[in-house]
N, C-alpha and C positions, 0 to 999 in steps of 0.2 A: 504494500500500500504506500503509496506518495506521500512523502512531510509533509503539511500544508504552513505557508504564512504569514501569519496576523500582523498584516501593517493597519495602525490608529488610522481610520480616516481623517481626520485634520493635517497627518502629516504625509498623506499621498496630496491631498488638496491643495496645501503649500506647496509644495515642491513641484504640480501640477502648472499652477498656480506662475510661477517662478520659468518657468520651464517655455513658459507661453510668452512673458514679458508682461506680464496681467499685473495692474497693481499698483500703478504710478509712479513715480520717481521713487530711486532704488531708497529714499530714505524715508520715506512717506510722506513727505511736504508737499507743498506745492511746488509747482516746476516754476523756477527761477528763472532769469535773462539776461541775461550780460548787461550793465547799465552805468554808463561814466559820464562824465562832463567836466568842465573846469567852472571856475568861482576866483573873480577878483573881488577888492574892496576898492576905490580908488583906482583903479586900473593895476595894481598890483595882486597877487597871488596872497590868499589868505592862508596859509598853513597851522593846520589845528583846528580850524573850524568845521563843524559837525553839518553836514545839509544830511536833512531828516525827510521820508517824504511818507503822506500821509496820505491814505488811501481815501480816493470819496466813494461815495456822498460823506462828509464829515461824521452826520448823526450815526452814520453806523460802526464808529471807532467805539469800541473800550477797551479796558484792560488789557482784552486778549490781542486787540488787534496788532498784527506784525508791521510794524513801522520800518522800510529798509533803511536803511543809515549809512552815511559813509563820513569818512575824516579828510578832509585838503591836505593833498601831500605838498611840497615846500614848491613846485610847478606849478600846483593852483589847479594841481587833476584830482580827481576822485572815481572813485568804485564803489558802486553801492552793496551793501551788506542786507540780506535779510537774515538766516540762519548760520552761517559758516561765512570766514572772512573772505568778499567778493566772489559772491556767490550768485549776487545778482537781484532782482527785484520781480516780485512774480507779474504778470501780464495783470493791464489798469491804468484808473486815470488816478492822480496823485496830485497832491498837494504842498509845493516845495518850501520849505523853510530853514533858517540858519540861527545857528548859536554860535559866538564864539568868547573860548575864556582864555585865551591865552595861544601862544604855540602848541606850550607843551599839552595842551587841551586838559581836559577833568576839573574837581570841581572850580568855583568860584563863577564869580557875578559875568554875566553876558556884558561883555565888552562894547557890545553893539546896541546897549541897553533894551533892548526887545522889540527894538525897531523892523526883524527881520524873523521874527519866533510863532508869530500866530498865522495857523494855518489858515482863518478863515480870511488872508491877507499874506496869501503867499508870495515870496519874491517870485514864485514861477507856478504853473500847470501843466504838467507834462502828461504822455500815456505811453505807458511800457506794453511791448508789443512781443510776441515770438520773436525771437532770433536776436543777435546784436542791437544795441540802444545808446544812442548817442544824445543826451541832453544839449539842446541849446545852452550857449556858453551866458551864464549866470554873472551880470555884472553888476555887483553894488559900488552904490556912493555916500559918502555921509561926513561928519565929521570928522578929524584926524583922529585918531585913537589914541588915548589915555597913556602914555610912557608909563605913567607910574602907574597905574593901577593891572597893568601886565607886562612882564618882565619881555616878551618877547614879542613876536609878531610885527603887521607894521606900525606907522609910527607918525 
């Protein structure tokens, strides 16, 4: 008589499952998109400043909702982050805004005094699509910035 054997259904179904490509992205997020741009203040390179972008319609952000982020490198480029760094921003229209506290970025007071933080007065409006994503180049203006109240950036 023949051995018989007992595979758990859950794990022929997974591996089933896997076997197919079934399932969405290999980490179960949402599928992500490549998404960069640059960011001056004054026509110079902001480095350390955070552009945050926020998913519309507004009212349907809370808690949970995944904000992609990226940090101005000292060129004045960025790469937006949503789950792993520069990973990309999932397909959407978005609501663009900036903070900055310094070069070395983290905490302390927005430099920009919050002239550029509220998303229902975003410096930009963009929509992240399939495939590569190039933000229109983000150029603020304002007053000179505070030497002393951040040790670095511009001036």
């Amino acid at each position: 008589m023949p051995a018989t054997v007992s595979r758990p259904l859950p794990l022929v179904a997974a591996v089933a499952l896997a076997a197919c490509g079934c399932g969405g992205t290999p980490d179960d997020k949402p599928a992500r998109f490549p998404t960069r741009g640059t960011l001056t203040y004054n026509g110079r390179p902001l480095p350390g400043a955070v552009v945050t972008f926020h998913p519309l319609p507004l009212d349907k952000n809370d808690w949970r909702t995944v904000k992609p982020g990226a940090r101005v490198e000292a060129d004045g480029s960025f790469r937006a982050n949503s789950y792993d760094l520069r990973d990309g921003a999932m397909a959407g229209e978005y609501a663009v805004t900036v903070l900055y506290t310094g070069e070395a970025g983290g905490p302390g007071p927005d430099l920009l005094q919050g002239r550029h933080r509220d998303p229902k007065r975003p410096v930009a409006k963009v929509t992240i699509a399939a495939g590569e994503n190039v933000v229109p180049p983000i150029a603020l203006s304002g007053p000179p910035l505070n030497p002393k109240a951040g040790k670095s950036g511009p001036h």
